[in-house]
C-alpha positions as CSV (number, residue, x, y, z in Angstrom):
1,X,-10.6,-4.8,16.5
2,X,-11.9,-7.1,14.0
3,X,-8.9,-9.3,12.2
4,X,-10.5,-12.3,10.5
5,X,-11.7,-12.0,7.2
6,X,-14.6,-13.9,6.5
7,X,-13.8,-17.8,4.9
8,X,-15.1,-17.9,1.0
9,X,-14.7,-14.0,0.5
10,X,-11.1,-13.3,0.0
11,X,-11.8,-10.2,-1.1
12,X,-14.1,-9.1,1.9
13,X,-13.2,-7.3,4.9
14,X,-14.4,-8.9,8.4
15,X,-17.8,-8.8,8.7
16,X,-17.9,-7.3,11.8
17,X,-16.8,-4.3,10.4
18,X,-20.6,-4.1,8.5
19,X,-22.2,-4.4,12.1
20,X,-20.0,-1.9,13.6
21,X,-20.1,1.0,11.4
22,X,-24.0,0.6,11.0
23,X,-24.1,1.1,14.9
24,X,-21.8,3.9,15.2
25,X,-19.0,4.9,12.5
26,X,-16.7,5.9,15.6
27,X,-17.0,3.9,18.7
28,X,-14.6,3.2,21.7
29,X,-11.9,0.5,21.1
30,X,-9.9,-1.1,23.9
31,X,-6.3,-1.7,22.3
32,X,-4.6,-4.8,23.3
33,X,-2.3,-2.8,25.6
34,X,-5.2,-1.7,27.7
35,X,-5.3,1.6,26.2
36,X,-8.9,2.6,25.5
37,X,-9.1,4.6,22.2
38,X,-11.4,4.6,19.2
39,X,-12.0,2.7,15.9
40,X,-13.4,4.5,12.8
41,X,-15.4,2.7,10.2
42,X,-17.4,5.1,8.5
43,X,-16.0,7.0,4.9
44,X,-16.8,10.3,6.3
45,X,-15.4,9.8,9.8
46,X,-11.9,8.4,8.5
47,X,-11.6,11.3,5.9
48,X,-12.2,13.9,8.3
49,X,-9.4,12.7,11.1
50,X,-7.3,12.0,8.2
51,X,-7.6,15.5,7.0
52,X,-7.3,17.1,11.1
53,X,-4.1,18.3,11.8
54,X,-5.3,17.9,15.4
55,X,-4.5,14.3,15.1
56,X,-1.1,13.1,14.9
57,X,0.7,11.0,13.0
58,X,3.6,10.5,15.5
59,X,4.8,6.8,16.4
60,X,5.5,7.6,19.7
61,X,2.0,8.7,20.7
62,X,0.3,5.5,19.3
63,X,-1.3,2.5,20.6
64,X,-1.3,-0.4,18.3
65,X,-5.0,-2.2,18.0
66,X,-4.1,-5.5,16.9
67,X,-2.6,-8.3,19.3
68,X,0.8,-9.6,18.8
69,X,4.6,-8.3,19.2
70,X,3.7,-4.8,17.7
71,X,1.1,-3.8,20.4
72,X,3.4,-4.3,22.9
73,X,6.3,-2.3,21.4
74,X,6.6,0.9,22.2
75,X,7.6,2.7,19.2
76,X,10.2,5.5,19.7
77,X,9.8,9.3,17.9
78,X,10.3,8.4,13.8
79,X,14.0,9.0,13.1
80,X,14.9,11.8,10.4
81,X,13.5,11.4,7.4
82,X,10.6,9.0,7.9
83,X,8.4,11.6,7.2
84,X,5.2,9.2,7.2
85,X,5.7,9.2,11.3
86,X,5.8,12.8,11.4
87,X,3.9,16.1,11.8
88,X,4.3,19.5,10.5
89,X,6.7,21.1,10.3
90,X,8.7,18.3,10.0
91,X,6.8,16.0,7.5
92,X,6.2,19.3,5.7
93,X,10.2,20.0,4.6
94,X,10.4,16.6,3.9
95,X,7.2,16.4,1.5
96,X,8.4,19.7,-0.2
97,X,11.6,18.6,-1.1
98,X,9.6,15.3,-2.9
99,X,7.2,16.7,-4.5
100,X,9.4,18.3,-6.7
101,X,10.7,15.1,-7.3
102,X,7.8,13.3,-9.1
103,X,7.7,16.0,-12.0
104,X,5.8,15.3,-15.2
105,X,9.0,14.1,-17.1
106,X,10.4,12.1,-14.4
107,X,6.7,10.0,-14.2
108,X,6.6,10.3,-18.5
109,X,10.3,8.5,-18.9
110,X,8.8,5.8,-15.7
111,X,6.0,5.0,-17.4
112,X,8.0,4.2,-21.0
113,X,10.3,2.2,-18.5
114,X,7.0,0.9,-17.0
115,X,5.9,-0.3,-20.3
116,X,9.0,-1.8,-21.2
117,X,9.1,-3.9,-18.2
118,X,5.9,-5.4,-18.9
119,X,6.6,-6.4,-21.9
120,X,9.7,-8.2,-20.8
121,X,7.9,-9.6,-18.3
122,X,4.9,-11.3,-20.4
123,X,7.7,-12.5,-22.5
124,X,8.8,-14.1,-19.7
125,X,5.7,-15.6,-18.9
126,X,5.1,-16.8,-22.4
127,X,8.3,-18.7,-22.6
128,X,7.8,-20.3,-19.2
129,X,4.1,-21.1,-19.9
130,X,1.3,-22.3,-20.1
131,X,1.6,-22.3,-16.4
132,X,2.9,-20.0,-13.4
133,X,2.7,-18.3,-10.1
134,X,1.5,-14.5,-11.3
135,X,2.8,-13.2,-8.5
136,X,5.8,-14.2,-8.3
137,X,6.4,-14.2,-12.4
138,X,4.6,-10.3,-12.5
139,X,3.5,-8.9,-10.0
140,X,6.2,-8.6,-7.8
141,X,9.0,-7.6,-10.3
142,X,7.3,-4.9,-12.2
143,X,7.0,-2.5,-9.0
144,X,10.1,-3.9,-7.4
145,X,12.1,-3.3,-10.9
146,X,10.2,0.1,-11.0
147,X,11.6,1.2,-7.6
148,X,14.9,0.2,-8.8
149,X,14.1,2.9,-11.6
150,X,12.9,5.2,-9.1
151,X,15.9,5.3,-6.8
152,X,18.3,4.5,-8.8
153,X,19.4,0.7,-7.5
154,X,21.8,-0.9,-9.6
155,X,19.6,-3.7,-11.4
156,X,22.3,-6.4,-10.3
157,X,21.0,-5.7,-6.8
158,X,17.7,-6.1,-7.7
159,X,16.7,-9.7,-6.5
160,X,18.4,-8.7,-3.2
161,X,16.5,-5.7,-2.7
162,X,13.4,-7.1,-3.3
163,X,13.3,-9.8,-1.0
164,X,14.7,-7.8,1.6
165,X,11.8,-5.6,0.9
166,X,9.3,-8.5,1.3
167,X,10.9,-9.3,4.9
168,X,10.7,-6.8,6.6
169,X,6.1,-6.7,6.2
170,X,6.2,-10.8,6.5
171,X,4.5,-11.0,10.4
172,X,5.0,-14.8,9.9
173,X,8.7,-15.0,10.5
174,X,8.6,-13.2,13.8
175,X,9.9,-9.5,14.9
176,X,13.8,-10.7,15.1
177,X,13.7,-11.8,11.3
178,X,12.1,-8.7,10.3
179,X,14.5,-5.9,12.0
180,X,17.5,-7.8,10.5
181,X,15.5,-7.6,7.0
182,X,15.2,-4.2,7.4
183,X,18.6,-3.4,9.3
184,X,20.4,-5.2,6.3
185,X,18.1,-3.1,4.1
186,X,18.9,0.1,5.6
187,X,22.7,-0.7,5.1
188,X,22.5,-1.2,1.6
189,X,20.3,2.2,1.2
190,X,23.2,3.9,3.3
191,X,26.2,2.4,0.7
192,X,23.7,3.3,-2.0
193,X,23.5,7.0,-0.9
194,X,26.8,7.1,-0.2
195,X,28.0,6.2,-4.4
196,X,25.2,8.9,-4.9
197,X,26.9,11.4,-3.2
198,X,30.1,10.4,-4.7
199,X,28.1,10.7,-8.8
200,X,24.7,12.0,-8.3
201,X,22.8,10.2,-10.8
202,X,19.4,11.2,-12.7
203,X,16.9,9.7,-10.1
204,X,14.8,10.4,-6.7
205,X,18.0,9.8,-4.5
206,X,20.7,10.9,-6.7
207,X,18.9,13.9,-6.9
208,X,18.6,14.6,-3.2
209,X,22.0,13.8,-2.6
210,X,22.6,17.2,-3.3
211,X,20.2,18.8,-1.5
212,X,21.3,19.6,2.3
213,X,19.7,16.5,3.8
214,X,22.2,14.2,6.0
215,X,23.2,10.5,4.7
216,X,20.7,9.3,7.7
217,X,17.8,11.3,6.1
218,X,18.6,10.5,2.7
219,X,18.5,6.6,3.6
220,X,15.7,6.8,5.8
221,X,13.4,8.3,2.6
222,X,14.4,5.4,0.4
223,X,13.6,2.9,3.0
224,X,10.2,4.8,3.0
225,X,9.3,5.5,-0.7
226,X,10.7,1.6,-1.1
227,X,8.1,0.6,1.9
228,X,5.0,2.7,0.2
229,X,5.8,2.2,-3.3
230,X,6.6,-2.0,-3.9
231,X,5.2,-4.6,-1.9
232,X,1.8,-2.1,-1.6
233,X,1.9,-2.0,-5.7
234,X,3.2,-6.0,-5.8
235,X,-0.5,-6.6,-3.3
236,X,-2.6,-4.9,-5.5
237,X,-1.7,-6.1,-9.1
238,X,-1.8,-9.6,-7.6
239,X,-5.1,-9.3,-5.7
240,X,-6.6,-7.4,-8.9
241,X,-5.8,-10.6,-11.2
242,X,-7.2,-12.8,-8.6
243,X,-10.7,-10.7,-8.3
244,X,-10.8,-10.5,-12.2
245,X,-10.2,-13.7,-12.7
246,X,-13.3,-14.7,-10.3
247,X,-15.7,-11.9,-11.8
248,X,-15.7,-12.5,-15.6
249,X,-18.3,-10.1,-16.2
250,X,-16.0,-7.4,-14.7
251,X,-13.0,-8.4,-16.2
252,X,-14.8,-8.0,-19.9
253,X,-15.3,-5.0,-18.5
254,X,-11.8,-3.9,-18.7
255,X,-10.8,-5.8,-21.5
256,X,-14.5,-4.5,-23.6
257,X,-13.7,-0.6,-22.4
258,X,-10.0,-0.6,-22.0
259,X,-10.7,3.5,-21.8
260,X,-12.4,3.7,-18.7
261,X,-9.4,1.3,-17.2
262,X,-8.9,4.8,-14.8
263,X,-12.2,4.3,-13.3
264,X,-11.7,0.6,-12.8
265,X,-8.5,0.9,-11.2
266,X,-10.0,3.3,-8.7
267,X,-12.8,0.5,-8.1
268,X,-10.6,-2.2,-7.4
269,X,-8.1,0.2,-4.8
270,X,-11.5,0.4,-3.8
271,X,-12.4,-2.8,-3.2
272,X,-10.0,-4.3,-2.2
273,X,-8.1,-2.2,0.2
274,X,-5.2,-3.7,0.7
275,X,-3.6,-1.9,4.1
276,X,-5.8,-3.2,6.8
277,X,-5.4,0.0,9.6
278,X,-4.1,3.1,9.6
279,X,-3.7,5.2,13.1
280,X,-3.9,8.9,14.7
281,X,-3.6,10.1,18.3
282,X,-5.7,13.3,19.7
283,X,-2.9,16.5,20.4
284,X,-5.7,17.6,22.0
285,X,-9.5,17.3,23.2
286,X,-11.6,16.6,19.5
287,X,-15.1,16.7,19.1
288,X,-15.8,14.1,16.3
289,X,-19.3,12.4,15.6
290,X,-21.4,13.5,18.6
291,X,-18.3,11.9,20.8
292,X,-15.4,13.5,22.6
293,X,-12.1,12.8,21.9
294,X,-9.9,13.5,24.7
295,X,-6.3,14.6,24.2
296,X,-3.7,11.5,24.2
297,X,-6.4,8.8,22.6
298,X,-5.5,7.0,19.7
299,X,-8.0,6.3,16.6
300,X,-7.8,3.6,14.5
301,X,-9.1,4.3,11.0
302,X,-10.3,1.2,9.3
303,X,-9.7,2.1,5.7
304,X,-11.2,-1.3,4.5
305,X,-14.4,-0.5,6.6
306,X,-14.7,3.0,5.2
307,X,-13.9,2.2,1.4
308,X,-17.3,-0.3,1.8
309,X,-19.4,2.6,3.5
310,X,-23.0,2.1,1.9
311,X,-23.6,6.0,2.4
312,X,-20.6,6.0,0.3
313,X,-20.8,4.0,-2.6
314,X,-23.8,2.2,-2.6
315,X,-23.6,-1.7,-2.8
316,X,-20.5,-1.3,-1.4
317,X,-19.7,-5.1,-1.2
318,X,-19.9,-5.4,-5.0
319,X,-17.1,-5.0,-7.5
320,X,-18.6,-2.7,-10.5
321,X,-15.8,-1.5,-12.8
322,X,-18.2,1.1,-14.1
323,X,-18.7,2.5,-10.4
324,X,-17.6,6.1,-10.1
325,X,-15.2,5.0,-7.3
326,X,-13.9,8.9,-6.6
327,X,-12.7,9.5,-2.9
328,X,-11.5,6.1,-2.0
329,X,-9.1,5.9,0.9
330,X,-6.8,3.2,0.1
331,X,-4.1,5.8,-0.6
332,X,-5.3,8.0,2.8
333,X,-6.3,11.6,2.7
334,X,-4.9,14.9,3.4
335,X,-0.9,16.0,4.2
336,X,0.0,12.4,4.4
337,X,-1.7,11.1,1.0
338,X,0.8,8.7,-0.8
339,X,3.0,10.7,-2.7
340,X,3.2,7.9,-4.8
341,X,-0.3,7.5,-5.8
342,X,0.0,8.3,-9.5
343,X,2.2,6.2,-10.3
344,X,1.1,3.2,-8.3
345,X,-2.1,3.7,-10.5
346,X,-0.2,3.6,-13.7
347,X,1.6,0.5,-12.8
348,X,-1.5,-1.2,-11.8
349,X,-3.6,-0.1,-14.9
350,X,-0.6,-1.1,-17.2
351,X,0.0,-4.1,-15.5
352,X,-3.5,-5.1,-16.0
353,X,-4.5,-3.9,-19.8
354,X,-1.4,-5.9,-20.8
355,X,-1.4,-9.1,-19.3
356,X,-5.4,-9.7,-20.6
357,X,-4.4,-8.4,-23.8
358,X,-1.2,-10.6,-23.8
359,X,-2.9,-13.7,-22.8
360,X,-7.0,-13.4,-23.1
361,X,-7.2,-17.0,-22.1
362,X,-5.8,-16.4,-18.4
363,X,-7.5,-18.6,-15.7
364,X,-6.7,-20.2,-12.5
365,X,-5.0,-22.9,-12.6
366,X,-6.5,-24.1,-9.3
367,X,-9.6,-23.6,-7.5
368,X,-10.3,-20.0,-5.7
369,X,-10.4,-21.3,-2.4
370,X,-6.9,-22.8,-3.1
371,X,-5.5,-19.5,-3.5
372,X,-3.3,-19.2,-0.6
373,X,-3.7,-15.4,1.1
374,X,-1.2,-13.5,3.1
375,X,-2.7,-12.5,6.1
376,X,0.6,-12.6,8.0
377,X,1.6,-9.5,6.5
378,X,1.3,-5.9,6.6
379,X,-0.2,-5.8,3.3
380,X,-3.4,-8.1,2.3
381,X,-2.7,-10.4,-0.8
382,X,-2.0,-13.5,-2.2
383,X,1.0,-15.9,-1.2
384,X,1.3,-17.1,-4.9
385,X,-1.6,-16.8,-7.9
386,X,-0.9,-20.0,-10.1
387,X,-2.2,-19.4,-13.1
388,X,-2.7,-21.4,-16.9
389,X,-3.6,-20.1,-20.6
């Protein structure tokens, strides 16, 4: 399983992946634990598994592909309410009840929020300035501060929750570190639930607390909408800056044709594809590609390989704002899509229009290759994005 990206090109998956997927867009893979299973490169391969209910999303049944502590845990069955880990009819119930969460007014009033938040935040920047770390100034507080808005977390409890939240994807401070960031996250989701149960409140988990779903259900869906909806977001607004930033004739794109900013956030998901793997396991025996799948295997799907498919999007490797960028797999495909998706966009695209507009001027205040990445985490990214105006 290729890890390493390629030195000079932050922004590029490992090159392997271009060899591999030119040979064969599904070839065998021998997992770390011995287990011989699959890896899928090409667009059209990933989209179909991902869209086969014949392949499971089920912890238990999955071998990891890349070395290290996780490969040689074996995970047990998802616990109720991670939904993500689940099949139908489980995930099913589970997805019901939040779709009906993310209506049109809910995501209208979050995006007013959305917009306020920015602002406060450029403020922010502007009386700090003319230097800062991006990231850590912007591009981790709008989503974590929009999660708070989503769930309904007090905003005193904010900073805690965030960095909590970072902990538990950081691969660097080893497994123990991370299940006591998540245990201690999980316990303040449980008190959380349990003062909405008490005064439901007008928000995603206020709201379920009076559907039939147990506390352990209830917490277990906020640790997962916090997990899919903030450090992925956090990644991608800080990633997008840094590509802009080192492809001037893209970011006059956006700031030249602020009304096409849809298409170009669609480009950069693209691009840049922040989550690294996603996995399935046969249920059963699976013709795919000319090859047999039998029953028990586990395929990786290389979402970063497939979003760079040339039979895809041809010159894949190039960042074109103006590229119709439709069917990119950053957010997956089929039952399991993030249910989050539009509003991740939203967040991005605000993020972005704003901070150019605020501050037209923007550069790096060091040089690209000084960027520091975060490649020790679950989610690709820069460690910090100092910046100047």
């Amino acid at each position: 399983m290729p890890i390493e990206r390629p030195e000079g090109c932050p922004f590029d998956p490992p090159a392997e992946f271009a060899q591999l997927r030119a040979q064969a867009p599904l070839r065998p893979l021998r997992y770390p634990d011995g287990h011989l299973g699959w890896l899928a490169t090409g667009h059209r391969t990933v989209r179909e598994v991902l869209a086969d209910p014949r392949f499971s999303s089920r912890a238990e049944l999955a071998h990891w592909p890349i070395p290290g502590p996780a490969a040689e845990y074996q995970a047990p069955p998802a616990p109720p309410g991670m939904f993500v880990r689940q099949d139908a009819p489980e995930h099913t119930r589970y997805r019901r009840l939040l779709i009906g969460k993310f209506t049109t007014r809910r995501m209208r009033r979050l995006t007013n929020r959305l917009e306020q938040i920015t602002a406060e935040r450029l403020d922010a920047l502007a009386q700090k300035g003319p230097t800062a770390d991006l990231f850590q100034e912007y591009a981790l507080p709008i989503p974590a501060q929009m999660m708070c808005e989503l769930l309904g977390v007090p905003y005193a409890d904010r900073e805690f929750f965030e960095r909590q939240a970072i902990a538990t994807n950081d691969n660097s401070q080893g497994p123990e570190a991370q299940f006591a960031a998540y245990a201690e996250l999980q316990r303040f989701l449980g008190e959380l639930v349990l003062a909405k149960r008490a005064e439901p409140t007008d928000d995603v988990l206020g709201e379920l607390a009076e559907s039939d779903l147990t506390d352990e259900e209830l917490t277990n869906i906020g640790s997962l909408l916090l997990g899919a909806g903030f450090d992925t977001t956090a990644n991608m607004i800080g990633l997008s800056v840094f590509a802009l930033l080192t492809h001037p004739d893209q970011l006059a794109v956006l700031r030249d044709e602020p009304e096409a900013a849809d298409g170009a956030v669609e480009e950069l998901l693209r691009y840049l594809s922040i989550t690294d793997t996603n996995i399935r396991t046969a249920l059963e025996d699976v013709e795919l590609d000319g090859q047999l799948i039998k029953a028990g295997a586990t395929v990786t799907l290389a979402a970063q390989a497939a979003n760079r498919d040339p039979e895809k999007y041809p010159d894949p490797d190039t960042l074109d704002l103006r590229r119709p960028a439709t069917g990119q797999l950053t957010f997956g495909h089929g039952i399991h899509q993030c249910l989050g998706q539009h509003l991740a966009r939203v967040e991005i695209k605000v993020a972005l229009l704003e901070l150019f507009a605020r501050f037209p001027g923007l550069r790096l205040a060091v040089p690209a290759e000084e960027v520091p990445m975060r490649t020790d985490s679950d989610f690709y990214g820069v460690k910090s994005l100092p910046v100047t105006w």
